[in-house]
N, CA and C atoms of all chains as a GROMACS GRO file, in nm:
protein
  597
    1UNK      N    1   8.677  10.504  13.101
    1UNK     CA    2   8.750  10.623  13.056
    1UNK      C    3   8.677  10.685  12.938
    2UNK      N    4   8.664  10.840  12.918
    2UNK     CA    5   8.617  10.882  12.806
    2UNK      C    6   8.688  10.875  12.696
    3UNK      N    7   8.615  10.943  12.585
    3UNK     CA    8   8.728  10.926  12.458
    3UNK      C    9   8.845  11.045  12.483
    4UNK      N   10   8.746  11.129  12.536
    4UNK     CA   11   8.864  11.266  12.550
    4UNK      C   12   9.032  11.204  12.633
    5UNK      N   13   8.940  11.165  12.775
    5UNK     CA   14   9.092  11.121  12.821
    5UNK      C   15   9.182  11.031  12.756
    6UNK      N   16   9.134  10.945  12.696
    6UNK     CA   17   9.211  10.852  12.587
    6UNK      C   18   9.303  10.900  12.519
    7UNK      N   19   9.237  11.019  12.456
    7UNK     CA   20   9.339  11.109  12.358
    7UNK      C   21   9.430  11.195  12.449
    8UNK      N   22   9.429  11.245  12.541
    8UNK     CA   23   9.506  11.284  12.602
    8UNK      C   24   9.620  11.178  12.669
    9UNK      N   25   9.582  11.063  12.698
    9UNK     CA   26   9.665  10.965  12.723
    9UNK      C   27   9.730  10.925  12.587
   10UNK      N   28   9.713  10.937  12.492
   10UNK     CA   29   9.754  10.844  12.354
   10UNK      C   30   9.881  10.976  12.273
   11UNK      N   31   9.800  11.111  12.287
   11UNK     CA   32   9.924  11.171  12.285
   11UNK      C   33  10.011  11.213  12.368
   12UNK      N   34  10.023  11.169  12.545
   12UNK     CA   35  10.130  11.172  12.596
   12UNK      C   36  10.223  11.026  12.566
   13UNK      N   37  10.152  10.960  12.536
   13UNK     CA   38  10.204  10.785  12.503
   13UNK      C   39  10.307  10.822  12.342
   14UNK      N   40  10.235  10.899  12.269
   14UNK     CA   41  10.330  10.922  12.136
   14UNK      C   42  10.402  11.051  12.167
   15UNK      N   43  10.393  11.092  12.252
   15UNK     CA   44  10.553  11.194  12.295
   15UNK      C   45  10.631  11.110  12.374
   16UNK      N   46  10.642  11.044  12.449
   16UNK     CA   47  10.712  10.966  12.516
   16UNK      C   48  10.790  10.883  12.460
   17UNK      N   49  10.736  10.816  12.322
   17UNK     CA   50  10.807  10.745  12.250
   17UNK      C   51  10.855  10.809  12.154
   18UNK      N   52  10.814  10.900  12.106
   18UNK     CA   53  10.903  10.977  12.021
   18UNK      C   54  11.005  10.992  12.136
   19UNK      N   55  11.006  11.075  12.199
   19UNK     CA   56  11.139  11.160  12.293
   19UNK      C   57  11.247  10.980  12.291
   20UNK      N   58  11.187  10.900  12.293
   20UNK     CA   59  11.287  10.802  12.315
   20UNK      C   60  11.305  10.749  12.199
   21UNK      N   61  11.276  10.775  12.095
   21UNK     CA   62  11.290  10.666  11.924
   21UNK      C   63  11.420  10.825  11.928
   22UNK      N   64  11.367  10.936  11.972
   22UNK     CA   65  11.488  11.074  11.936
   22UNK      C   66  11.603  11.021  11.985
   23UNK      N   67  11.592  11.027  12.132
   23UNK     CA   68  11.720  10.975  12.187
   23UNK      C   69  11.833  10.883  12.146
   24UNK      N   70  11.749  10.750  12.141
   24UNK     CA   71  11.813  10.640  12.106
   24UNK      C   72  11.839  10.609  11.953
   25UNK      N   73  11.793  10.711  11.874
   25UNK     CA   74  11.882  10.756  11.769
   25UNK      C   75  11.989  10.876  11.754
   26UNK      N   76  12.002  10.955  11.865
   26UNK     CA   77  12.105  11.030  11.876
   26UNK      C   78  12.192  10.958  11.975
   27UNK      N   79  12.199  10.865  12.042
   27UNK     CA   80  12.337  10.800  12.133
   27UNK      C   81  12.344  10.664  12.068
   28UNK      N   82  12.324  10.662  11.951
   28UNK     CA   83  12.315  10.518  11.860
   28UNK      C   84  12.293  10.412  11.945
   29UNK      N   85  12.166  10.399  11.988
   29UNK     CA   86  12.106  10.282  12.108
   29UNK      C   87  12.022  10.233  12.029
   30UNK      N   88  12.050  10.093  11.922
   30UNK     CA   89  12.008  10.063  11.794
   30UNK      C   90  11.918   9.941  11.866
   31UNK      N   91  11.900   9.912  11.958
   31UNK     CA   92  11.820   9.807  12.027
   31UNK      C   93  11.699   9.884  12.127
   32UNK      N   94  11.717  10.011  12.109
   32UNK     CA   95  11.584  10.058  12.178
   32UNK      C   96  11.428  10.123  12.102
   33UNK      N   97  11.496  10.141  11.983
   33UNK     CA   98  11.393  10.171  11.902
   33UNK      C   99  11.247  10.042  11.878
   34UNK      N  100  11.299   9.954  11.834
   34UNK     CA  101  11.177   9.864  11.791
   34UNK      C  102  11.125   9.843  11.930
   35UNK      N  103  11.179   9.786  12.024
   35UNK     CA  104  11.073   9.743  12.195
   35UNK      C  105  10.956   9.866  12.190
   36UNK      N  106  11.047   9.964  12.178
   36UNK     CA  107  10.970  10.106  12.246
   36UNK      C  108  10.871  10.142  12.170
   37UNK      N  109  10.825  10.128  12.043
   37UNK     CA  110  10.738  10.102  11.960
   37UNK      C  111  10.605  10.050  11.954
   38UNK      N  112  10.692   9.899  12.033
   38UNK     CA  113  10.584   9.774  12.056
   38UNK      C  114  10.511   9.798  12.170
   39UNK      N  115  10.578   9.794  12.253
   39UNK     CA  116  10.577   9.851  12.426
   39UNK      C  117  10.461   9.968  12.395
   40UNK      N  118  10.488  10.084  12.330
   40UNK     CA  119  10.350  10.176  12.302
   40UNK      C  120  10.261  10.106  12.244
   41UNK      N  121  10.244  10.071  12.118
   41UNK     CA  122  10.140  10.032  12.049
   41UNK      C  123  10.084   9.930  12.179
   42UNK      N  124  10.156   9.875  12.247
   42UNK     CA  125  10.078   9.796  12.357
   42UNK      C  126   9.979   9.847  12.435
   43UNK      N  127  10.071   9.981  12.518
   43UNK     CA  128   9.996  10.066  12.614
   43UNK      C  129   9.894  10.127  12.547
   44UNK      N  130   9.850  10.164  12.434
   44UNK     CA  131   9.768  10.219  12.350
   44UNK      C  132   9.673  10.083  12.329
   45UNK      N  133   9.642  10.037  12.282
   45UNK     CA  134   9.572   9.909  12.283
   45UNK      C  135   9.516   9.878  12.453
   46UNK      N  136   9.591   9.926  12.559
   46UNK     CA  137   9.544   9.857  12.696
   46UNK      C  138   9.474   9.986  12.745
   47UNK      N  139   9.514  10.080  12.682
   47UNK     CA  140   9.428  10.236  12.715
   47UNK      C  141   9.284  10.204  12.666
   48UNK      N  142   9.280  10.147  12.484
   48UNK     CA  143   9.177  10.158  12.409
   48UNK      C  144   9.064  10.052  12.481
   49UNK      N  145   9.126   9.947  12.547
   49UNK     CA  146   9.018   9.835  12.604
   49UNK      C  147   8.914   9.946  12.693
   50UNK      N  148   9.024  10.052  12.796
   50UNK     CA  149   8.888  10.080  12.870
   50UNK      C  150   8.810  10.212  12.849
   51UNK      N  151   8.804  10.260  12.712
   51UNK     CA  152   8.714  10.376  12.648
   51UNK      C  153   8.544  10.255  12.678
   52UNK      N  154   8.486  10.332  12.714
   52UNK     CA  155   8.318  10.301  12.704
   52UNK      C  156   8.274  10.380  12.547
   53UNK      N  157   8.325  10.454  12.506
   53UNK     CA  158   8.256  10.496  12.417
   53UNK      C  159   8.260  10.440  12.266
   54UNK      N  160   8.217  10.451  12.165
   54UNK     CA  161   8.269  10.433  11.986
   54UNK      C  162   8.359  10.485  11.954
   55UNK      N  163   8.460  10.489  11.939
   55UNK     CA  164   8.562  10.567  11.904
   55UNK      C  165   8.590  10.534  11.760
   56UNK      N  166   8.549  10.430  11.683
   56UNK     CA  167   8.553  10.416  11.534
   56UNK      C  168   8.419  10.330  11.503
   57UNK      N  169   8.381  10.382  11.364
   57UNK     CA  170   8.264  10.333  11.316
   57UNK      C  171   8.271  10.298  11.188
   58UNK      N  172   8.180  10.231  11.056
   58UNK     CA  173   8.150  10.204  10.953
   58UNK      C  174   8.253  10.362  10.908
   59UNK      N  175   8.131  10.441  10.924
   59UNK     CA  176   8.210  10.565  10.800
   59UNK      C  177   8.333  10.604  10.841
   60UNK      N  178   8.431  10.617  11.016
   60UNK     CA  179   8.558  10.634  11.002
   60UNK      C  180   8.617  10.519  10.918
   61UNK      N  181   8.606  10.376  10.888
   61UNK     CA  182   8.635  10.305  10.806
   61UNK      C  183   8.663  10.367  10.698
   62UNK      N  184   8.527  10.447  10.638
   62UNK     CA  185   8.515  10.427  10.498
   62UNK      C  186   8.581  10.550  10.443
   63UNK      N  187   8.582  10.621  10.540
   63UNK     CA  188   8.625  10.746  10.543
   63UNK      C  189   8.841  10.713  10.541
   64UNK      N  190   8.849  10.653  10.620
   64UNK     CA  191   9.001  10.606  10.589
   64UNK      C  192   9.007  10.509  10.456
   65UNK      N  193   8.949  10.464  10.459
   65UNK     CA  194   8.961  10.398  10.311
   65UNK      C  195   8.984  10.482  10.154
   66UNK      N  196   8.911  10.594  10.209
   66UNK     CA  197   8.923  10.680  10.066
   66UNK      C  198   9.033  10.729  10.080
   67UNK      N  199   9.043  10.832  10.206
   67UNK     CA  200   9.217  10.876  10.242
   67UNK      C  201   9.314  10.777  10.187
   68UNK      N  202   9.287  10.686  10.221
   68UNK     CA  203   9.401  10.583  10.220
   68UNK      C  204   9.459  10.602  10.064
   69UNK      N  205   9.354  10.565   9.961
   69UNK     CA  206   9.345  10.506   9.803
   69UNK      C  207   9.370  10.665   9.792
   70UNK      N  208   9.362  10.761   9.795
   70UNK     CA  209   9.426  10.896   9.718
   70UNK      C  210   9.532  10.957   9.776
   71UNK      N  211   9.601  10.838   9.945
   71UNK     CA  212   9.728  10.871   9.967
   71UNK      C  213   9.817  10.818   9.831
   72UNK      N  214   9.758  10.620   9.853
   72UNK     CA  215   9.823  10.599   9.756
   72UNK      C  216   9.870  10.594   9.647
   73UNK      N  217   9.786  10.690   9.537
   73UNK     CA  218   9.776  10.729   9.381
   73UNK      C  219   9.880  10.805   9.377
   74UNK      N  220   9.822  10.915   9.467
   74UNK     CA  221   9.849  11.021   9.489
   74UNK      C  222  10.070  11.016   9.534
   75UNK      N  223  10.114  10.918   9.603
   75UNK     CA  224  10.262  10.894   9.612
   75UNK      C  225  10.311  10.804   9.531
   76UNK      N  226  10.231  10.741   9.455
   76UNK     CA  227  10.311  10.665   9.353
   76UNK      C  228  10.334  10.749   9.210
   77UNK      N  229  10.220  10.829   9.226
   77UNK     CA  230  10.234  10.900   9.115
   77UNK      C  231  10.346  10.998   9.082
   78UNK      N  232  10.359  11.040   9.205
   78UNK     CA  233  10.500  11.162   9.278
   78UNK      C  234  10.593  11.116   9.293
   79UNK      N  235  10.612  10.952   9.305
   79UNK     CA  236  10.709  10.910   9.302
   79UNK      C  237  10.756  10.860   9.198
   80UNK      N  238  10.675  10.798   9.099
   80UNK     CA  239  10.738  10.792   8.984
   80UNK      C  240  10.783  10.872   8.878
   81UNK      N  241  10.748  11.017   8.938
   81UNK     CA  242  10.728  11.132   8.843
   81UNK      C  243  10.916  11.178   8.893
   82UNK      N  244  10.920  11.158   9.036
   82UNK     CA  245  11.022  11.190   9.088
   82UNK      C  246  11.150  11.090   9.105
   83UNK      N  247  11.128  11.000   9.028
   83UNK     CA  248  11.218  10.875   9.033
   83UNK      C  249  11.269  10.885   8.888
   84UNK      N  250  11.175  10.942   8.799
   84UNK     CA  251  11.211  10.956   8.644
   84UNK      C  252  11.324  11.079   8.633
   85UNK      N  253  11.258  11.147   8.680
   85UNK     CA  254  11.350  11.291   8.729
   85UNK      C  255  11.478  11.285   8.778
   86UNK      N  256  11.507  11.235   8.891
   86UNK     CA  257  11.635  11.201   8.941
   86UNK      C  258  11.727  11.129   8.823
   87UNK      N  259  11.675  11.038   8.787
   87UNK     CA  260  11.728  10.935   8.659
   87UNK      C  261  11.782  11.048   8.534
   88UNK      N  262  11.699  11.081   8.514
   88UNK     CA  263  11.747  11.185   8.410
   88UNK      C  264  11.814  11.271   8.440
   89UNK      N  265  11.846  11.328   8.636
   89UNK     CA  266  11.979  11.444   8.602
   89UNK      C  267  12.105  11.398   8.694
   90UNK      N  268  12.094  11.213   8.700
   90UNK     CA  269  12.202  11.126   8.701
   90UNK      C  270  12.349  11.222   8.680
   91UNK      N  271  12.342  11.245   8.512
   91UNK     CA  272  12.490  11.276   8.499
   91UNK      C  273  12.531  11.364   8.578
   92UNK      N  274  12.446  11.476   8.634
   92UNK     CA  275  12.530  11.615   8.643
   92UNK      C  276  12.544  11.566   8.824
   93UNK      N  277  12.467  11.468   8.882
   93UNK     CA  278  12.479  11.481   9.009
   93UNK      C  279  12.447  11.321   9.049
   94UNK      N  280  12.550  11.213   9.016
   94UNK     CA  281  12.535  11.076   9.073
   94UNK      C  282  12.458  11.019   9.160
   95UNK      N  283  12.489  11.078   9.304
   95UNK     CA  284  12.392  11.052   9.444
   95UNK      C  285  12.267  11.036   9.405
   96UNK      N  286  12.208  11.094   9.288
   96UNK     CA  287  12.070  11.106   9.258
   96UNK      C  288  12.023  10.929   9.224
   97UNK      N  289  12.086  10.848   9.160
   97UNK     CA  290  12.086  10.773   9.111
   97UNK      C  291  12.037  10.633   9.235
   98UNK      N  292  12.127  10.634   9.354
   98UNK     CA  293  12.072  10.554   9.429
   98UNK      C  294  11.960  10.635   9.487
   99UNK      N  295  11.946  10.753   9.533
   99UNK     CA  296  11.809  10.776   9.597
   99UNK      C  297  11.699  10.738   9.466
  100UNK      N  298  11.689  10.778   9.369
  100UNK     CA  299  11.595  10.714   9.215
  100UNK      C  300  11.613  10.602   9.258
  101UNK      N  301  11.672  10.483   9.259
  101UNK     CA  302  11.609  10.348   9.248
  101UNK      C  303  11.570  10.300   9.393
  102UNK      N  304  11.624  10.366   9.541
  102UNK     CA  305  11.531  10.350   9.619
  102UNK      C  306  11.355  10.378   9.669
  103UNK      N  307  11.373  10.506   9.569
  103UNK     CA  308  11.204  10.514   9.533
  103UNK      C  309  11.134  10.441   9.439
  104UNK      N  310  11.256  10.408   9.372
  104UNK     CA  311  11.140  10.335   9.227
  104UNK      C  312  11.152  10.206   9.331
  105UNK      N  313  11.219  10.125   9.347
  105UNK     CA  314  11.193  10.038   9.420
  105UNK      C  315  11.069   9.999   9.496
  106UNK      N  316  11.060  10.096   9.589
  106UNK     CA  317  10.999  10.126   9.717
  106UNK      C  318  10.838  10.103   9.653
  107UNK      N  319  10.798  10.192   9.529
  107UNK     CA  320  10.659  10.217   9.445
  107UNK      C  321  10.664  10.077   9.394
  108UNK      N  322  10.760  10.002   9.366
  108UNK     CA  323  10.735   9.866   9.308
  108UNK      C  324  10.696   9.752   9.412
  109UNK      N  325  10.715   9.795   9.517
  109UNK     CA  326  10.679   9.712   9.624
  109UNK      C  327  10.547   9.732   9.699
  110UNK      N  328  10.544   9.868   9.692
  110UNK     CA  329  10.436   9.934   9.739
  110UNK      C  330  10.290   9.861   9.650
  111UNK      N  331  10.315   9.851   9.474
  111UNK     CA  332  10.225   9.798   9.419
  111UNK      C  333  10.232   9.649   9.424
  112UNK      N  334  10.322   9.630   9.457
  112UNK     CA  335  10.305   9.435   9.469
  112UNK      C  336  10.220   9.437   9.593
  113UNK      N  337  10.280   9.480   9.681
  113UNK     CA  338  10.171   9.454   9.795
  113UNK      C  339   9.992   9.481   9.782
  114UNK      N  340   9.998   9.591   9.676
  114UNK     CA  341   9.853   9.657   9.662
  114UNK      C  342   9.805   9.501   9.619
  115UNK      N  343   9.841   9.505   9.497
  115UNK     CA  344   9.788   9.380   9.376
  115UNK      C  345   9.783   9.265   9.471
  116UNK      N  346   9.847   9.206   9.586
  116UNK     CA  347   9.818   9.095   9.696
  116UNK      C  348   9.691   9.110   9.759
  117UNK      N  349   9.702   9.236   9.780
  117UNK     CA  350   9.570   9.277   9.922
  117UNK      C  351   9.453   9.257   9.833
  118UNK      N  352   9.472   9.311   9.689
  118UNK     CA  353   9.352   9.306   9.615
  118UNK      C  354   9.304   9.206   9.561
  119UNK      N  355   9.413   9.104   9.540
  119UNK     CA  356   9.351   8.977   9.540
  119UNK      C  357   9.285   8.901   9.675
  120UNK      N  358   9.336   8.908   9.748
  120UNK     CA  359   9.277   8.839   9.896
  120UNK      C  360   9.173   8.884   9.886
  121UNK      N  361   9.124   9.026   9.933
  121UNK     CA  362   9.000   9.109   9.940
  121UNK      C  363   8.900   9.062   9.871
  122UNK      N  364   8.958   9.079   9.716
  122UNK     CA  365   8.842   9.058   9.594
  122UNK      C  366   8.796   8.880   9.582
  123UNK      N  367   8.893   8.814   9.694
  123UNK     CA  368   8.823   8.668   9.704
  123UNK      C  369   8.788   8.652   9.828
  124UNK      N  370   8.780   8.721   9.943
  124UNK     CA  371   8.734   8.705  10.036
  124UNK      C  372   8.542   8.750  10.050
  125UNK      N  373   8.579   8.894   9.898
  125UNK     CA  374   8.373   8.955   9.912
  125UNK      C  375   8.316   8.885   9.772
  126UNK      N  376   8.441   8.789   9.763
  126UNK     CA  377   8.317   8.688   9.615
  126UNK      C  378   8.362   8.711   9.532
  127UNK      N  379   8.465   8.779   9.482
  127UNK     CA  380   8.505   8.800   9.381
  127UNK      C  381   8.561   8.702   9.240
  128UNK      N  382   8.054  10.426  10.017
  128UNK     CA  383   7.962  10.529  10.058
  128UNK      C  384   7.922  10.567   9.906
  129UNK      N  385   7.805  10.579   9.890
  129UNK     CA  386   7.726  10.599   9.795
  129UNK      C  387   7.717  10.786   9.746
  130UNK      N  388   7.683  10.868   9.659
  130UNK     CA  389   7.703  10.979   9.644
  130UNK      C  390   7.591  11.027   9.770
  131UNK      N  391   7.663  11.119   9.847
  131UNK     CA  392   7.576  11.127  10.007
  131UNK      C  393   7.485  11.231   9.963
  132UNK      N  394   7.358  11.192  10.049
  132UNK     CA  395   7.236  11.336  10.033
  132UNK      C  396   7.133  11.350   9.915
  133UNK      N  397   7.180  11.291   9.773
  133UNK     CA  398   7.151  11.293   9.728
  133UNK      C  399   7.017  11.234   9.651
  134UNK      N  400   7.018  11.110   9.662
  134UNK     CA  401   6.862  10.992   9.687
  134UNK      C  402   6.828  10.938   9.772
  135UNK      N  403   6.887  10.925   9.908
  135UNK     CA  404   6.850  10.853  10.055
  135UNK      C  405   6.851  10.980  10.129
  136UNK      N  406   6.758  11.014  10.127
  136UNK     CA  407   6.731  11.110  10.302
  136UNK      C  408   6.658  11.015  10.432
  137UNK      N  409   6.665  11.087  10.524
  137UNK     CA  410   6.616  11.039  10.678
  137UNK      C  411   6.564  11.139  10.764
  138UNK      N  412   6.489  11.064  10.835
  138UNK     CA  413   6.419  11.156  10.938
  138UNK      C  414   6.449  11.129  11.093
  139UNK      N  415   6.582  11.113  11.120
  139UNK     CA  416   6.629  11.055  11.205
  139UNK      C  417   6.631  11.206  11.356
  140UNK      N  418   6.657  11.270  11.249
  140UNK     CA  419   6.667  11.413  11.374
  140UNK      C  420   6.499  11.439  11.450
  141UNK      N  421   6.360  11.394  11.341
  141UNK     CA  422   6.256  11.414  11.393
  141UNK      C  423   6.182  11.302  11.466
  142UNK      N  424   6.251  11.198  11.432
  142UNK     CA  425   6.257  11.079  11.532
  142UNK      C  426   6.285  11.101  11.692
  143UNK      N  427   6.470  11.135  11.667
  143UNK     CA  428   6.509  11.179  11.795
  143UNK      C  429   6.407  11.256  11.878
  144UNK      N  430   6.396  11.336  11.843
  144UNK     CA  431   6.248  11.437  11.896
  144UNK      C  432   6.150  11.418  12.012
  145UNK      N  433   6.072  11.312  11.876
  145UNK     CA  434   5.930  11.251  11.885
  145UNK      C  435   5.976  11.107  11.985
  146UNK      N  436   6.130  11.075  12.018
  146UNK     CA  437   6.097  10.983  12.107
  146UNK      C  438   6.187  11.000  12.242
  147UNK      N  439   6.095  11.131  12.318
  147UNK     CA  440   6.158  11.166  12.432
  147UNK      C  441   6.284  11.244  12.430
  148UNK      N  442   6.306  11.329  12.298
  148UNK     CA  443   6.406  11.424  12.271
  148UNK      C  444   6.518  11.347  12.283
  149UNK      N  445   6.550  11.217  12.250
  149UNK     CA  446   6.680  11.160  12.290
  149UNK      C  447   6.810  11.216  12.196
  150UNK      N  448   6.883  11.221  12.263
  150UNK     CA  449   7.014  11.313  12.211
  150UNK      C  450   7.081  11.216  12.143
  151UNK      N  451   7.195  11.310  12.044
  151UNK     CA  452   7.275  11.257  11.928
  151UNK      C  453   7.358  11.125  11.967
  152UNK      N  454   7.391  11.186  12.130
  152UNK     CA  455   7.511  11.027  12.188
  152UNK      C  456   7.447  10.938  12.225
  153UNK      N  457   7.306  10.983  12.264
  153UNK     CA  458   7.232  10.806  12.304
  153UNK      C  459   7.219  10.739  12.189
  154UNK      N  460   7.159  10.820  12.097
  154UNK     CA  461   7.145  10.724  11.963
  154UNK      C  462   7.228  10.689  11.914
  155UNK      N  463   7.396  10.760  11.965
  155UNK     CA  464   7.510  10.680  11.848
  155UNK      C  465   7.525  10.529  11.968
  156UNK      N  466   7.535  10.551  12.103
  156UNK     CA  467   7.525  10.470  12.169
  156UNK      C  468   7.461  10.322  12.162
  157UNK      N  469   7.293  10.339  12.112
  157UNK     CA  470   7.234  10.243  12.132
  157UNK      C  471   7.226  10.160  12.014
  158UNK      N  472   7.274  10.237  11.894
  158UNK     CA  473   7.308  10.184  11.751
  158UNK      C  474   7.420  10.163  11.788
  159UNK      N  475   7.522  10.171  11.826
  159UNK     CA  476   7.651  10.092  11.797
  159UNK      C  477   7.732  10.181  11.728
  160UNK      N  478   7.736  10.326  11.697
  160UNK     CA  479   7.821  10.420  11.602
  160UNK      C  480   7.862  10.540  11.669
  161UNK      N  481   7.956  10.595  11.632
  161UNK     CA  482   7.963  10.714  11.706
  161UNK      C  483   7.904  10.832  11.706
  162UNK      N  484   7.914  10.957  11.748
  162UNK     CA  485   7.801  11.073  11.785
  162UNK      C  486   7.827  11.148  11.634
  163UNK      N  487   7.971  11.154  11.559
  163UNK     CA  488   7.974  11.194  11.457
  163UNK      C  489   7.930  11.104  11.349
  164UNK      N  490   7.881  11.047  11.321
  164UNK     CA  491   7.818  10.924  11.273
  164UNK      C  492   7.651  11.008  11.221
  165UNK      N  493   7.584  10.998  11.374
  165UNK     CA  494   7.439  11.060  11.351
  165UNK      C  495   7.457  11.216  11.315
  166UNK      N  496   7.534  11.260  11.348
  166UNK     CA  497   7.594  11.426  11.289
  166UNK      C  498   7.571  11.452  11.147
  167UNK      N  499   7.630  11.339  11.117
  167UNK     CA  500   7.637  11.355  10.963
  167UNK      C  501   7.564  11.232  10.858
  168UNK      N  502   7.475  11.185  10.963
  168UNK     CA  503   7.355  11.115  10.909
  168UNK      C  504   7.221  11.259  10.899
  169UNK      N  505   7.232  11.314  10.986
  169UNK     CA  506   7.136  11.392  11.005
  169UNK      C  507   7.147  11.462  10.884
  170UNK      N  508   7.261  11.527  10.852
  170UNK     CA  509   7.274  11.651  10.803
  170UNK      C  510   7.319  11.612  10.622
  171UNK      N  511   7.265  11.471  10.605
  171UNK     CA  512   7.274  11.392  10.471
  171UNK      C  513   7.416  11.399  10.395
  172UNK      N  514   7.508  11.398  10.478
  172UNK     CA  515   7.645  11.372  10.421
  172UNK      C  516   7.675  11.228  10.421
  173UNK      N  517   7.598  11.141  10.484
  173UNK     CA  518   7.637  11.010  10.446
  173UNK      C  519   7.543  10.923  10.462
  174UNK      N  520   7.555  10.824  10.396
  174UNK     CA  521   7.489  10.740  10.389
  174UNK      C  522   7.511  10.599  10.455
  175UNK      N  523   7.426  10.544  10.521
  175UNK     CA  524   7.496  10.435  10.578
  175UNK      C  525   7.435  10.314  10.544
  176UNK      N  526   7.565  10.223  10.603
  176UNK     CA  527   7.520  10.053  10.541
  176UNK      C  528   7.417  10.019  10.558
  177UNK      N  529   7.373   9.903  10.568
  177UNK     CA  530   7.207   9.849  10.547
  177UNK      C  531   7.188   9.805  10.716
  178UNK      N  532   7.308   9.726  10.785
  178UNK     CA  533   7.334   9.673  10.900
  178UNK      C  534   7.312   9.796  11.031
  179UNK      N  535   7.377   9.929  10.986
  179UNK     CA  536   7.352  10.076  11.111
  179UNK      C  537   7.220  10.119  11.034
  180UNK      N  538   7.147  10.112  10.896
  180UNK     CA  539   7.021  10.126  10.877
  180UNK      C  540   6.927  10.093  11.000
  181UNK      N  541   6.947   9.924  11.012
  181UNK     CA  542   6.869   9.865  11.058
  181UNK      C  543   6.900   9.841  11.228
  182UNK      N  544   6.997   9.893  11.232
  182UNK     CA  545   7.041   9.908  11.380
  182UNK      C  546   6.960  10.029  11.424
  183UNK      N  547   6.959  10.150  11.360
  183UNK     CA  548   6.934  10.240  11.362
  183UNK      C  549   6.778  10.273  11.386
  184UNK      N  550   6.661  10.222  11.283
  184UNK     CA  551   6.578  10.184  11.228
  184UNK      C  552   6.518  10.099  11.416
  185UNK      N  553   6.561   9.993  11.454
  185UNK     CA  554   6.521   9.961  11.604
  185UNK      C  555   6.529   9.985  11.681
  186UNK      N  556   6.646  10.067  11.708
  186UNK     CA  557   6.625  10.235  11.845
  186UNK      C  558   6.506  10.244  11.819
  187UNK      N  559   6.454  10.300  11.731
  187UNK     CA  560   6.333  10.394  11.736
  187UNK      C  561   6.210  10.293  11.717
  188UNK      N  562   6.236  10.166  11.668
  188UNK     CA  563   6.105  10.053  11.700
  188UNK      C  564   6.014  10.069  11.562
  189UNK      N  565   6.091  10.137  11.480
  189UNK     CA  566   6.004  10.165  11.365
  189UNK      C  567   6.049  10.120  11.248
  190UNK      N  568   5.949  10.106  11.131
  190UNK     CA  569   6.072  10.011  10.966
  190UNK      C  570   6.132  10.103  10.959
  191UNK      N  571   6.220  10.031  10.870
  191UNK     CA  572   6.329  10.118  10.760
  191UNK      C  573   6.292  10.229  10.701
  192UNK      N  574   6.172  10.222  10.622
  192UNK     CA  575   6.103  10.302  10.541
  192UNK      C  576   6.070  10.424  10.615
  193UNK      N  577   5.998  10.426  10.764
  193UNK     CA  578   5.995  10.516  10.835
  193UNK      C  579   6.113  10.619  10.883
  194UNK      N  580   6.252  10.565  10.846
  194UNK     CA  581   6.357  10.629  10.875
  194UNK      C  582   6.457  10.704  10.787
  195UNK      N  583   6.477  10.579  10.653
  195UNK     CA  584   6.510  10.643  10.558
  195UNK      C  585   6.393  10.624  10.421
  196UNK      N  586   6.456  10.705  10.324
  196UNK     CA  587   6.383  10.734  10.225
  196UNK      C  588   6.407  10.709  10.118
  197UNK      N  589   6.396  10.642  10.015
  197UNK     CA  590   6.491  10.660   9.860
  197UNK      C  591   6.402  10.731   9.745
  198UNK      N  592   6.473  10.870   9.711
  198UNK     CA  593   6.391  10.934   9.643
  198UNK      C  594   6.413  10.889   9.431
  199UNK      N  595   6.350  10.918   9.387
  199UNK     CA  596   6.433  10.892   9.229
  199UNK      C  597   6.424  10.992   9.169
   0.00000   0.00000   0.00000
């Protein structure tokens, strides 16, 4: 299979599951979401075995790698900017208060996990 | 990735050429990378590891030195 058809198979594979993650969150079908997920990421993986071509290399790596590190600055920074914010206009509007500590949360976890990966990593290249 | 273009150039496009005009997808092919890969090897936006150097570098049967360059 080429790469082209791949992609044409991979985004009828992620409309399909969307239309059904939609569904089965509008008729509260709370057991169809995760299969249907897996079940794709499967068919996508059994698509990807039969591409003949490269479809990722060193620089898409490296190239997601940078994306990646100025997604993540880049939302912790917004989020803590926006977690401080909420906190501070607490009084005039409560609700604010649990959405603020589900983000601050969320950035606190987000960096525990960083600080893990970065230890593994930084002892896996010698560090 | 190292600051691209800037001290490593290549002569990878006059390679291609000089060995039977072989096109951008054979060479991402026979190196192991994709066609946007040599795209933007050619055109000194990136620089690549030492491993698609030298992958690279034996397509064409020739050293390193013959392919890329490090200027100061």
């Amino acid at each position: 299979m080429s790469y082209r058809k791949f992609r044409i198979w991979k985004m009828m594979v992620v409309i399909f599951v969307s239309v059904l993650l939609g569904w089965s969150i509008a008729n509260d079908y709370a057991l169809v979401p995760v299969p249907a997920m897996i079940a794709g990421l499967v068919v996508m993986r059994l698509l990807k075995w039969g591409v003949k071509e490269e479809t990722v290399d060193e620089r898409v790596f490296s190239v997601a790698d940078k994306a990646a590190m100025l997604v993540f600055r880049v939302f912790v920074l917004l989020s803590c900017m926006a977690s401080a914010t909420m906190f501070a206009l607490n009084r005039e509007n409560t609700d604010l208060e649990q959405a603020a500590f589900t983000l601050a949360f969320s950035v606190c976890v987000l960096l525990l996990f960083y600080y893990l990966a970065f230890i593994y990593y930084n002892r896996k290249y010698g560090g | 990735m190292t600051t691209p273009g800037r001290r490593i150039s290549n002569r990878i496009r006059r390679l291609r050429f000089d060995h039977g005009e072989m096109t951008q997808e054979e060479l991402a092919a026979r190196a192991g990378c994709t066609r946007q890969t040599i795209i933007a090897l050619e055109q000194g936006k990136y620089v690549p590891s030492i491993e698609l150097a030298f992958k690279i570098a034996r397509v064409f049967a020739v050293s390193l030195e013959e392919v890329f360059q490090y200027e100061e």
